[in-house]
PDB file of N, CA, C and O in Angstrom:
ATOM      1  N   UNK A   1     -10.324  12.365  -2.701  1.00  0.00           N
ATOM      2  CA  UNK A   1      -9.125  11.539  -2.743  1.00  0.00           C
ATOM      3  C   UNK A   1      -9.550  10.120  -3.136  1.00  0.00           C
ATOM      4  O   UNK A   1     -10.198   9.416  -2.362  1.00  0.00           O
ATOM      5  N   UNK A   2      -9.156   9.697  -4.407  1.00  0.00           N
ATOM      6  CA  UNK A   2      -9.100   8.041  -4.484  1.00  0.00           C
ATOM      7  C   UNK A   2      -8.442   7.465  -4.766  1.00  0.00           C
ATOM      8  O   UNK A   2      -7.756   7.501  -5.788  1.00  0.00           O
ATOM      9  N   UNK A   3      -8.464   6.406  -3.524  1.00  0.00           N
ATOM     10  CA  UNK A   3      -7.376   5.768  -2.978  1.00  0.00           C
ATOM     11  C   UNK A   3      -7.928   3.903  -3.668  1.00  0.00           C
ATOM     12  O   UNK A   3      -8.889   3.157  -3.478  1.00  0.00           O
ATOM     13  N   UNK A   4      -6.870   3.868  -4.352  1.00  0.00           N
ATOM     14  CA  UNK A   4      -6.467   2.444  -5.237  1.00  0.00           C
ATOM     15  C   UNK A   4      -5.801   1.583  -4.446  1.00  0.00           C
ATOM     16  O   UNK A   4      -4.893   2.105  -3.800  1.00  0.00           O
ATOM     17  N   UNK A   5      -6.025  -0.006  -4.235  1.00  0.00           N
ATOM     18  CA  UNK A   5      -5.077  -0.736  -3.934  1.00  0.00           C
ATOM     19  C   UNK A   5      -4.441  -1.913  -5.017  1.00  0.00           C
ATOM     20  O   UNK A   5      -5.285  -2.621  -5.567  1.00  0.00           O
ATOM     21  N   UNK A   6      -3.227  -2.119  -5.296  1.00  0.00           N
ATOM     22  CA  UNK A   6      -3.145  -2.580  -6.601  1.00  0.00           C
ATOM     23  C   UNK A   6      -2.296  -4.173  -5.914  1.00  0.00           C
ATOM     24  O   UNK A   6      -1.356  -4.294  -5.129  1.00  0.00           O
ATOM     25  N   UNK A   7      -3.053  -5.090  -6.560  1.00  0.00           N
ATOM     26  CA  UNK A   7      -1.906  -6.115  -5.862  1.00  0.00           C
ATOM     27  C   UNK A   7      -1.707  -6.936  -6.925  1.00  0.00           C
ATOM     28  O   UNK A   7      -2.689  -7.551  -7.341  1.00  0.00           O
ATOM     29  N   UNK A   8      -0.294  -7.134  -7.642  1.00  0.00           N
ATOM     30  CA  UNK A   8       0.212  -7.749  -9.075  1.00  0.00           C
ATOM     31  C   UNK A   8       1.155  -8.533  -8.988  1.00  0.00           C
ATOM     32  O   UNK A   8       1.747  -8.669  -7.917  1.00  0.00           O
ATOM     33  N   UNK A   9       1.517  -9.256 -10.157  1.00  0.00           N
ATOM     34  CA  UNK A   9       2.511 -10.113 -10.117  1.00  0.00           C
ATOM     35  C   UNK A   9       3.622  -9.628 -11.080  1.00  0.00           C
ATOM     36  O   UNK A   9       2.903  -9.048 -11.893  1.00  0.00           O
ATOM     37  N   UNK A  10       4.514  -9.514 -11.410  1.00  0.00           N
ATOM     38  CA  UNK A  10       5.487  -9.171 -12.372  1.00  0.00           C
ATOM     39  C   UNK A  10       5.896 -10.697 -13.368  1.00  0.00           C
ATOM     40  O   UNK A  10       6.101 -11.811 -12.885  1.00  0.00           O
ATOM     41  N   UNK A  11       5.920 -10.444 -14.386  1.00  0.00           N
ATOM     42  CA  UNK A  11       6.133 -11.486 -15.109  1.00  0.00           C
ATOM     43  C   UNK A  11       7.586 -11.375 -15.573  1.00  0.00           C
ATOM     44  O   UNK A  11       8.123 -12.334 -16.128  1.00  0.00           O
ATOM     45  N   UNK A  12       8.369  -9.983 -15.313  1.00  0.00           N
ATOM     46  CA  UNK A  12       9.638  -9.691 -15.507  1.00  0.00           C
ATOM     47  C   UNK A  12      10.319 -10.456 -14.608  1.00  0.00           C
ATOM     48  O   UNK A  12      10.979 -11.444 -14.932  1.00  0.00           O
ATOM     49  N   UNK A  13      10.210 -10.110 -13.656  1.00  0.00           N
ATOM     50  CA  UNK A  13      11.269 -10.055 -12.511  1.00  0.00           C
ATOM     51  C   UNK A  13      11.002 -11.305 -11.505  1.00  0.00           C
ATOM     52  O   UNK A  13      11.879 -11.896 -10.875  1.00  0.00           O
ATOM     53  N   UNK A  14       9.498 -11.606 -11.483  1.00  0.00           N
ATOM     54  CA  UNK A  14       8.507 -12.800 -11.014  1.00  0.00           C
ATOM     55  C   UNK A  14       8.948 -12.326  -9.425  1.00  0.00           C
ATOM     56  O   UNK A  14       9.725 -12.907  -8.667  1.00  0.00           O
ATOM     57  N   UNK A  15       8.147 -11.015  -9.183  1.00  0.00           N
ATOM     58  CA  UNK A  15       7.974 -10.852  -8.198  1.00  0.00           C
ATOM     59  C   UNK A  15       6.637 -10.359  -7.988  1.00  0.00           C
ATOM     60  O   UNK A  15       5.818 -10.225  -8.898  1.00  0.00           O
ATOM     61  N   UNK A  16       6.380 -10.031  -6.510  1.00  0.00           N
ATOM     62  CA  UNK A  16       4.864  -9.810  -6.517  1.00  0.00           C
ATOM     63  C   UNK A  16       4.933  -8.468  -5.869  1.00  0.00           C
ATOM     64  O   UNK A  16       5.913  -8.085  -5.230  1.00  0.00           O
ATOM     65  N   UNK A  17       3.563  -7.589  -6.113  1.00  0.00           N
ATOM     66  CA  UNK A  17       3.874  -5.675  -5.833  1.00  0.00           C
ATOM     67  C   UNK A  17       2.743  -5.809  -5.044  1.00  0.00           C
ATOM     68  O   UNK A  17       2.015  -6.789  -5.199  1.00  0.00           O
ATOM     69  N   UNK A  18       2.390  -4.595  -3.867  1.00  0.00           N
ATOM     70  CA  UNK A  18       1.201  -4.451  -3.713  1.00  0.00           C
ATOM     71  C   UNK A  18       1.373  -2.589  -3.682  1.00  0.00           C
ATOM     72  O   UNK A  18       1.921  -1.934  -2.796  1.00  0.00           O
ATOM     73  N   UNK A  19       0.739  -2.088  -4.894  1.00  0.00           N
ATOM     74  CA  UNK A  19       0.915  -0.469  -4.994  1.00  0.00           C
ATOM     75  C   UNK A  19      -0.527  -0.114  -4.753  1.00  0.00           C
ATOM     76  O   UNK A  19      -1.640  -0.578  -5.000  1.00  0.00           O
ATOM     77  N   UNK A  20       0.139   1.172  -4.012  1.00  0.00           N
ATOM     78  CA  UNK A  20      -1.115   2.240  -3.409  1.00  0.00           C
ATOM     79  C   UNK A  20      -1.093   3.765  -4.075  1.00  0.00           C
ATOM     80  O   UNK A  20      -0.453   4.789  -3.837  1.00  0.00           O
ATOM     81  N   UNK A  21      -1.962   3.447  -4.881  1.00  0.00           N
ATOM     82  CA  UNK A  21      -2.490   4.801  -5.928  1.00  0.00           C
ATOM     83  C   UNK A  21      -3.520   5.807  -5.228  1.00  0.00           C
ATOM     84  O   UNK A  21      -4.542   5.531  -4.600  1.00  0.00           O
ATOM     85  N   UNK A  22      -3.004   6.942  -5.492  1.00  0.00           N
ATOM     86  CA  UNK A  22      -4.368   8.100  -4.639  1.00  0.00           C
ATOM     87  C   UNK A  22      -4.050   8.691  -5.907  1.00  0.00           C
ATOM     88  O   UNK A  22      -2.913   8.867  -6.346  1.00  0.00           O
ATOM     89  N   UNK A  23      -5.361   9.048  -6.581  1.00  0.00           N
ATOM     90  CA  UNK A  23      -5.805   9.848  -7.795  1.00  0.00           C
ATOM     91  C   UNK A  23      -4.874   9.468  -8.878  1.00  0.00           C
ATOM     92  O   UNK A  23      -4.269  10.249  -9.613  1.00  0.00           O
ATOM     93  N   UNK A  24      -4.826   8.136  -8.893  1.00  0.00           N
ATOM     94  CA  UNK A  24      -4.289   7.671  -9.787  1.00  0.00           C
ATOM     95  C   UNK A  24      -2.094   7.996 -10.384  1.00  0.00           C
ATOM     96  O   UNK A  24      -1.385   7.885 -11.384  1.00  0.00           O
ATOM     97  N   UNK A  25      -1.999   8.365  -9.081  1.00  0.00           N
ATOM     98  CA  UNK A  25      -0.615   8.327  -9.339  1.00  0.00           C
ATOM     99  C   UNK A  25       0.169   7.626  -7.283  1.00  0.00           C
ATOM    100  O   UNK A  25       0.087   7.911  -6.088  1.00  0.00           O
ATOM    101  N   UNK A  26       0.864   6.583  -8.280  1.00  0.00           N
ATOM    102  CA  UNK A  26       1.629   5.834  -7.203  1.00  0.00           C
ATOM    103  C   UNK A  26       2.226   6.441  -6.577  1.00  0.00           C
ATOM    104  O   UNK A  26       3.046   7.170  -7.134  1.00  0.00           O
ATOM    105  N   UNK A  27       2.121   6.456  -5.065  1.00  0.00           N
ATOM    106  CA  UNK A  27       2.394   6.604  -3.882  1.00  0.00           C
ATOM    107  C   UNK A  27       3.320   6.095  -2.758  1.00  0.00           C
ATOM    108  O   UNK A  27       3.903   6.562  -1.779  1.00  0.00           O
ATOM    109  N   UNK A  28       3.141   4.675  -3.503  1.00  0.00           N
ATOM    110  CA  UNK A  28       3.828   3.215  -2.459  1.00  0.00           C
ATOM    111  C   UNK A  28       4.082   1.955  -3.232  1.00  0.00           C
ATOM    112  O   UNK A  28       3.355   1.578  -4.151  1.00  0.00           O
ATOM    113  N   UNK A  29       4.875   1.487  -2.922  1.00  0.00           N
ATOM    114  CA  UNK A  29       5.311   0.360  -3.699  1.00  0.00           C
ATOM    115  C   UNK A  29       5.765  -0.685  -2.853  1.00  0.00           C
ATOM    116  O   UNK A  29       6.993  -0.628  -2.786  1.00  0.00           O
ATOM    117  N   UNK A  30       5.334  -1.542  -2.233  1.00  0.00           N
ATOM    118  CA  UNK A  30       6.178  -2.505  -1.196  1.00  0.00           C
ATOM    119  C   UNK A  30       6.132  -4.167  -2.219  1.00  0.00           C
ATOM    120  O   UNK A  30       5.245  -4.342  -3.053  1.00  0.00           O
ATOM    121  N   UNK A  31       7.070  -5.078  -1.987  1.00  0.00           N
ATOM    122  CA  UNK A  31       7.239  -6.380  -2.226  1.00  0.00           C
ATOM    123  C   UNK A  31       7.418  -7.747  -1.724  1.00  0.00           C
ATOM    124  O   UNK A  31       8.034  -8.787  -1.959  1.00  0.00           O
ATOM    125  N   UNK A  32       6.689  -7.298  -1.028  1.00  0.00           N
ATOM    126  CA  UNK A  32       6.387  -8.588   0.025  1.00  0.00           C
ATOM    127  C   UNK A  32       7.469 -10.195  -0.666  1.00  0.00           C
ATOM    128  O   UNK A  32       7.860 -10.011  -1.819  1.00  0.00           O
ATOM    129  N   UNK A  33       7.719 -11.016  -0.293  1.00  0.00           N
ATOM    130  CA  UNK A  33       8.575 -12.488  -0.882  1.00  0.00           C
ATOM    131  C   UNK A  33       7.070 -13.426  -0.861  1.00  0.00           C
ATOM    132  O   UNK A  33       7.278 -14.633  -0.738  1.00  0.00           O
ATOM    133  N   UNK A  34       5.869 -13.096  -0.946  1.00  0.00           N
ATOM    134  CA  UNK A  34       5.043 -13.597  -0.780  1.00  0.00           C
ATOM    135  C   UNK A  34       4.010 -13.726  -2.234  1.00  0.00           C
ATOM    136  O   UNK A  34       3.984 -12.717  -2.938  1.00  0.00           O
ATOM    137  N   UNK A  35       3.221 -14.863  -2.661  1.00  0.00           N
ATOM    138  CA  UNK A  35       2.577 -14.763  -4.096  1.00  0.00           C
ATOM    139  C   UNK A  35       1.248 -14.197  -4.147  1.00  0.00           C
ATOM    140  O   UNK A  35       0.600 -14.055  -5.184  1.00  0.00           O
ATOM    141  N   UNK A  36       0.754 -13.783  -2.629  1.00  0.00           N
ATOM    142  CA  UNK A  36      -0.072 -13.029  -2.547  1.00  0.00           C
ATOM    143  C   UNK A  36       0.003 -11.742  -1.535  1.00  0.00           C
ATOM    144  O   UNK A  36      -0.783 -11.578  -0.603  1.00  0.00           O
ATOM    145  N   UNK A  37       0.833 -11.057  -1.794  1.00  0.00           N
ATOM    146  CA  UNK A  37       1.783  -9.935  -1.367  1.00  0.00           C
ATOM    147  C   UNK A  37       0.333  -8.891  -0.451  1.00  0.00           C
ATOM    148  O   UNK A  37       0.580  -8.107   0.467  1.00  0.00           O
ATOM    149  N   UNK A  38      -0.481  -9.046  -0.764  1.00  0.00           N
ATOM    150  CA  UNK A  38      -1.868  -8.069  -0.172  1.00  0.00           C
ATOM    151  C   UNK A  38      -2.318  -8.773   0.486  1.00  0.00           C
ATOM    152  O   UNK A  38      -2.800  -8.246   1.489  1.00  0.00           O
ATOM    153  N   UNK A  39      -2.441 -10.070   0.407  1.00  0.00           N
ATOM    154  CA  UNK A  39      -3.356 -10.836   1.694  1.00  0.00           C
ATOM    155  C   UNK A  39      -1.997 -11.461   2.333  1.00  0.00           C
ATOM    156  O   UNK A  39      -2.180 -12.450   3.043  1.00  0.00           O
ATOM    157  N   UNK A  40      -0.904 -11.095   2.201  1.00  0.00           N
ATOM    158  CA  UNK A  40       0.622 -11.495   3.603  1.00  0.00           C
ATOM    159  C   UNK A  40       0.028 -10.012   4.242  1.00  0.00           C
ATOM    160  O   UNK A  40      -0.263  -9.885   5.432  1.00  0.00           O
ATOM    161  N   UNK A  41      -0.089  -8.974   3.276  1.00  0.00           N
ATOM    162  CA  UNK A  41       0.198  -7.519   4.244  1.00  0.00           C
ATOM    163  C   UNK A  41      -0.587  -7.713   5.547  1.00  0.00           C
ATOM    164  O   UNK A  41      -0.220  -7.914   6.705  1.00  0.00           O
ATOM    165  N   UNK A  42      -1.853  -7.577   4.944  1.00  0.00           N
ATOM    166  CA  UNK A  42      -3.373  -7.781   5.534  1.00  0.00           C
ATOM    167  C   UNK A  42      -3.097  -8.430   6.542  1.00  0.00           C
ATOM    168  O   UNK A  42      -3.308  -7.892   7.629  1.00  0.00           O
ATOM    169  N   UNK A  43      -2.583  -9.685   6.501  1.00  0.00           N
ATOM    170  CA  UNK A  43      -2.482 -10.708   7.819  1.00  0.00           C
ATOM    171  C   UNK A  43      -1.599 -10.448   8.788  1.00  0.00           C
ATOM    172  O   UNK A  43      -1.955 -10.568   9.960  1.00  0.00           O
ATOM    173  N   UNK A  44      -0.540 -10.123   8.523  1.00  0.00           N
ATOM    174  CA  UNK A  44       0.977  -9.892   9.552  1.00  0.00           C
ATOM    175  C   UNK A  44       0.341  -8.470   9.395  1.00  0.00           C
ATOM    176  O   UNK A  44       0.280  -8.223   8.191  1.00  0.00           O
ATOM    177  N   UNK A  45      -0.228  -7.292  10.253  1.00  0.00           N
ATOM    178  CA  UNK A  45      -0.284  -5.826  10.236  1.00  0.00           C
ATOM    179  C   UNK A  45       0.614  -5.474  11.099  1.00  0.00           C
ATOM    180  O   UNK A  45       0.578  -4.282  11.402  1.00  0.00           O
ATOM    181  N   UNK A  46       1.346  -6.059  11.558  1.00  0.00           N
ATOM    182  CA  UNK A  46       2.950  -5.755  12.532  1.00  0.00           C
ATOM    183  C   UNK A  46       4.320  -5.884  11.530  1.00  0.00           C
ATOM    184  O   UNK A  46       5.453  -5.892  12.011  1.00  0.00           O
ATOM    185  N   UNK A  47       4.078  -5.976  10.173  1.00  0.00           N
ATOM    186  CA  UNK A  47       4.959  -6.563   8.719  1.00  0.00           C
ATOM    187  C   UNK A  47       5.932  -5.257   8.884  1.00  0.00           C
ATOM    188  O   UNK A  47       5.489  -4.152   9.200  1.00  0.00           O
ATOM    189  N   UNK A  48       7.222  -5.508   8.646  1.00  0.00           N
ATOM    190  CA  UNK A  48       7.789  -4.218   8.235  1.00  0.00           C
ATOM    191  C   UNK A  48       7.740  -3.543   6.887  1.00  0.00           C
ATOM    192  O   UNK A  48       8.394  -2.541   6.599  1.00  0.00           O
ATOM    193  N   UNK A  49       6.646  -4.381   5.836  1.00  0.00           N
ATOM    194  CA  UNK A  49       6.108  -3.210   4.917  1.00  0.00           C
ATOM    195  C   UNK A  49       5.301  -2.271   4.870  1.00  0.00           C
ATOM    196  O   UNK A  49       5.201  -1.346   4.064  1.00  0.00           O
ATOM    197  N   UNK A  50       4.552  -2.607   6.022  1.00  0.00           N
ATOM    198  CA  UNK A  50       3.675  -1.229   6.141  1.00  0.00           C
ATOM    199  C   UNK A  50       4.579  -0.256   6.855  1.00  0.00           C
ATOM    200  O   UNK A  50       4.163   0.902   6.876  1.00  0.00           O
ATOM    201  N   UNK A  51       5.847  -0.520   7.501  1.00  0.00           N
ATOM    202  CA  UNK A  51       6.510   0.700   7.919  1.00  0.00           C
ATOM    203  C   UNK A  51       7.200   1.333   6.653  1.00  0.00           C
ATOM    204  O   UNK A  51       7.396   2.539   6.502  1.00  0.00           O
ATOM    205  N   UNK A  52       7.505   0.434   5.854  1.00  0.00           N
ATOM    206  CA  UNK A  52       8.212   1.142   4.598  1.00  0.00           C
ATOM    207  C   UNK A  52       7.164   1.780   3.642  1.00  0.00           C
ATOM    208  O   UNK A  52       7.473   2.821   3.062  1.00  0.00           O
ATOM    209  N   UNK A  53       6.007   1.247   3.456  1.00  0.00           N
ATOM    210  CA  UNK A  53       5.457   1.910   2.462  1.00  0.00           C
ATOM    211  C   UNK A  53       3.905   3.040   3.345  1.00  0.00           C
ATOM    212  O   UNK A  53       2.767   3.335   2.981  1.00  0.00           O
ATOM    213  N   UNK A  54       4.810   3.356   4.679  1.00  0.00           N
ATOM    214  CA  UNK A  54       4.086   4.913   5.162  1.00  0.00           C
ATOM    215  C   UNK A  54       4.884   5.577   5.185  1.00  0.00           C
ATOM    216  O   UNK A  54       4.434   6.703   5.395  1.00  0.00           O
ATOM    217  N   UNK A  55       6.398   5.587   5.045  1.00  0.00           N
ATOM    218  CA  UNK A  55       6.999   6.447   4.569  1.00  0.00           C
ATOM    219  C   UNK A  55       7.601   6.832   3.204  1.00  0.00           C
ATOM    220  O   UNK A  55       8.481   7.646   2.924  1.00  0.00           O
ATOM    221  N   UNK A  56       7.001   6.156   2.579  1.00  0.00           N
ATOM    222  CA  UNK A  56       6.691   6.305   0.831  1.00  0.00           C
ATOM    223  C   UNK A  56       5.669   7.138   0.858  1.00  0.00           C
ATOM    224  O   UNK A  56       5.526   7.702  -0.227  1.00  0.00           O
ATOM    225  N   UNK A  57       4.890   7.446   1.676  1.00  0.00           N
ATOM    226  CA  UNK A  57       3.630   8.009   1.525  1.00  0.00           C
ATOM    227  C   UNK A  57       3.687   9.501   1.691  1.00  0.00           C
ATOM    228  O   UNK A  57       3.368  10.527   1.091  1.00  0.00           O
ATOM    229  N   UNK A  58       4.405   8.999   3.106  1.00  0.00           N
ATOM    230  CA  UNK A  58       4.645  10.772   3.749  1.00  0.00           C
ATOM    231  C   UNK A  58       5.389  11.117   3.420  1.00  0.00           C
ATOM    232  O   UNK A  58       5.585  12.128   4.094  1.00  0.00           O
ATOM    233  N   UNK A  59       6.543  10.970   2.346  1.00  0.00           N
ATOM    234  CA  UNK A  59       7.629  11.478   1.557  1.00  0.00           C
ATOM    235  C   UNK A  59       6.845  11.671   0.214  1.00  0.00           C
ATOM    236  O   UNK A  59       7.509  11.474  -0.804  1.00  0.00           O
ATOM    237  N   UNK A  60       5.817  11.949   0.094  1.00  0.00           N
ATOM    238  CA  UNK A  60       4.696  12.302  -1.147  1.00  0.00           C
ATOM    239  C   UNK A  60       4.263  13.653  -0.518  1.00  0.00           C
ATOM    240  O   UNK A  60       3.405  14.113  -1.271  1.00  0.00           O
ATOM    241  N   UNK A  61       4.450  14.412   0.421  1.00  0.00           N
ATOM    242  CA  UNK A  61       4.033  15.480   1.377  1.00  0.00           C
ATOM    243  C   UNK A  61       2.461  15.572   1.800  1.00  0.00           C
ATOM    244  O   UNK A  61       1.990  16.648   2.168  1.00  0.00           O
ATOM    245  N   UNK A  62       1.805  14.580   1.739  1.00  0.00           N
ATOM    246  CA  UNK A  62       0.160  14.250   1.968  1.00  0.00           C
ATOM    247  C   UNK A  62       0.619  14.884   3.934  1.00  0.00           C
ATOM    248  O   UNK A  62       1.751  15.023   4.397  1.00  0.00           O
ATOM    249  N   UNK A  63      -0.847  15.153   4.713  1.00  0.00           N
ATOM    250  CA  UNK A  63      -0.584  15.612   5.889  1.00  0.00           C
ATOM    251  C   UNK A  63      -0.952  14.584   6.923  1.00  0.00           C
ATOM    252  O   UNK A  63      -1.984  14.061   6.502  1.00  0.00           O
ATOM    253  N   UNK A  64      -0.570  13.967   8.216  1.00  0.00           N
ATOM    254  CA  UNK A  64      -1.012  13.357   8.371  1.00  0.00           C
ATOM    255  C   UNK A  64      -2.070  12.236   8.769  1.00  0.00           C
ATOM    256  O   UNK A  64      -2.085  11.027   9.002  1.00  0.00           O
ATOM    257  N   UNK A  65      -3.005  13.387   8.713  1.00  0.00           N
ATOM    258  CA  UNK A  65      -4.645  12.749   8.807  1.00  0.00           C
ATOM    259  C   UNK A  65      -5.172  11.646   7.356  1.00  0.00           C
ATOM    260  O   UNK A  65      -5.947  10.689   7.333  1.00  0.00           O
ATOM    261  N   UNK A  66      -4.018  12.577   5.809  1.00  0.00           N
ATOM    262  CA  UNK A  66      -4.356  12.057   5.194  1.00  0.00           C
ATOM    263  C   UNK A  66      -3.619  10.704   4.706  1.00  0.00           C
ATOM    264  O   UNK A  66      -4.113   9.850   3.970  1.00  0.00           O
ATOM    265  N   UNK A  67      -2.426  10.698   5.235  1.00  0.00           N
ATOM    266  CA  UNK A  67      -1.788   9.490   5.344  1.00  0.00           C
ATOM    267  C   UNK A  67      -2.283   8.072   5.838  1.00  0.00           C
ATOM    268  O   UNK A  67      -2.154   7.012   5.225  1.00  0.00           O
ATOM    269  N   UNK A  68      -2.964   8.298   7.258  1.00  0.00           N
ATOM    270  CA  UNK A  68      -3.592   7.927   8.151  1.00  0.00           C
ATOM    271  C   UNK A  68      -4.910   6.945   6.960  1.00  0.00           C
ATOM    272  O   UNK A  68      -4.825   5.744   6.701  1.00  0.00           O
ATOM    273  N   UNK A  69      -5.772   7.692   6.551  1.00  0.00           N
ATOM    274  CA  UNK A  69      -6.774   7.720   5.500  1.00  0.00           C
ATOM    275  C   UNK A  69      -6.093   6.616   4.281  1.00  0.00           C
ATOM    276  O   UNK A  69      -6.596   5.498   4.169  1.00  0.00           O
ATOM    277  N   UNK A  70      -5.085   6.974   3.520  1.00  0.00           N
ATOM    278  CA  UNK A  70      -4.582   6.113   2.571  1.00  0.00           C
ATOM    279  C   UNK A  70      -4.281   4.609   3.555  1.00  0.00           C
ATOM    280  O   UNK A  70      -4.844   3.602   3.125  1.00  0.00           O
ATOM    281  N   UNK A  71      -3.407   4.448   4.859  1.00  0.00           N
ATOM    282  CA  UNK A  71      -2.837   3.943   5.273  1.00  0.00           C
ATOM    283  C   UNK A  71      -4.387   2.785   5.808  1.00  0.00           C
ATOM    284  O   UNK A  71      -4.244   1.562   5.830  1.00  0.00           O
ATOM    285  N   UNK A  72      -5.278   3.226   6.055  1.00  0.00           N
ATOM    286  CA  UNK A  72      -6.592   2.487   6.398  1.00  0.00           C
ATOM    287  C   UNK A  72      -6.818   2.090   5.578  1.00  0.00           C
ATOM    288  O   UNK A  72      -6.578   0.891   5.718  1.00  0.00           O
ATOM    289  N   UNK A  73      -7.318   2.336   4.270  1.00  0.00           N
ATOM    290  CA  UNK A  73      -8.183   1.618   3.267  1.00  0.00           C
ATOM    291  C   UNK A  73      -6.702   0.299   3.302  1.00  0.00           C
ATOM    292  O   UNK A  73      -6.829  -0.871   3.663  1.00  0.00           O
ATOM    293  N   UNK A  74      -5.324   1.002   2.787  1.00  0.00           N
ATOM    294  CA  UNK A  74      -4.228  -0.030   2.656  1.00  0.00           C
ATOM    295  C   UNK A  74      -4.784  -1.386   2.978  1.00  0.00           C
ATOM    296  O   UNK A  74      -5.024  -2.361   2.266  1.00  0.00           O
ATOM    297  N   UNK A  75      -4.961  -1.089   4.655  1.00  0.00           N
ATOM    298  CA  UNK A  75      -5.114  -2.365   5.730  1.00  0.00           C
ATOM    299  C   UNK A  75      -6.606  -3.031   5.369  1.00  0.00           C
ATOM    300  O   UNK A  75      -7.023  -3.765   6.265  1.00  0.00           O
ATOM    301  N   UNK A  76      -7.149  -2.947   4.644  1.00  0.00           N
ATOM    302  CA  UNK A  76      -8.765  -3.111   4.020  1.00  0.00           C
ATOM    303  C   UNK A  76      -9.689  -2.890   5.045  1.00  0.00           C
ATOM    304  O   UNK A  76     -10.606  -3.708   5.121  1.00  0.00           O
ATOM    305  N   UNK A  77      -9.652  -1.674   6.115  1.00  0.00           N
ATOM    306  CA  UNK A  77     -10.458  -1.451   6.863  1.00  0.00           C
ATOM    307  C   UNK A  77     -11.245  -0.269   5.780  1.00  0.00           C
ATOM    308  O   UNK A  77     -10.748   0.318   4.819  1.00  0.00           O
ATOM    309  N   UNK A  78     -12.566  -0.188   6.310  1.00  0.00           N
ATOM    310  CA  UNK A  78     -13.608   0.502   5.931  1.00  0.00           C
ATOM    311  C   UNK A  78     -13.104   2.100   5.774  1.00  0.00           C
ATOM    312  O   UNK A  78     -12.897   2.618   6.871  1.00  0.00           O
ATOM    313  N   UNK A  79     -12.901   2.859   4.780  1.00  0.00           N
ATOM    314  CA  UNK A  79     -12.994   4.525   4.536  1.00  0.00           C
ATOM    315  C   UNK A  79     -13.714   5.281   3.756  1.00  0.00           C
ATOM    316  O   UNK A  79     -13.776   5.215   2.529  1.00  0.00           O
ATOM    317  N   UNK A  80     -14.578   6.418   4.860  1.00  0.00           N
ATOM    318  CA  UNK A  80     -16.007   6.976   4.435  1.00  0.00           C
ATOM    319  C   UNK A  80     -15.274   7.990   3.386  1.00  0.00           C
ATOM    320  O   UNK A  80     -14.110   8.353   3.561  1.00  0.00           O
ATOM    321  N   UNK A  81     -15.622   8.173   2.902  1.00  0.00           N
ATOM    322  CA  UNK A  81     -15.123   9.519   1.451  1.00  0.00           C
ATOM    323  C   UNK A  81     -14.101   9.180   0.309  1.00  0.00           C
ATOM    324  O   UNK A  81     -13.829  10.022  -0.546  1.00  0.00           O
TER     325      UNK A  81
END
């Protein structure tokens, strides 16, 4: 499983994304009101985007050990495999 963390800016819409890719197809999409949308996540880990974008995840039918797994690296904690 490899698990991507993508954190961008939109030049359309001038908003900011932070997407979570496993094997290269998106999974999660959250938008923080923030210009560094991955280091707001990171800091507030009580954010109500990580509640929205774990159930982006588990509505992908992954099980939940492996949710768990995507949902760690997310938070930039350390994941062996």
């Amino acid at each position: 499983m490899n698990i991507k963390i993508s954190n961008t800016n939109s030049d359309k819409d001038s908003r900011s994304y932070v997407r979570v890719y496993v094997d290269s197809i998106k999974v999660a999409e959250v938008s923080p009101s923030r210009r560094n949308p991955l280091g707001y996540l990171r800091q507030y880990q009580g954010s109500k985007y990580w509640d929205s974008m774990r159930e982006q995840i588990m509505a992908t039918g992954y099980e939940v050990w492996q949710v768990d797994m995507i949902m760690t690296k997310a938070r930039g904690m350390y994941v062996e495999g």
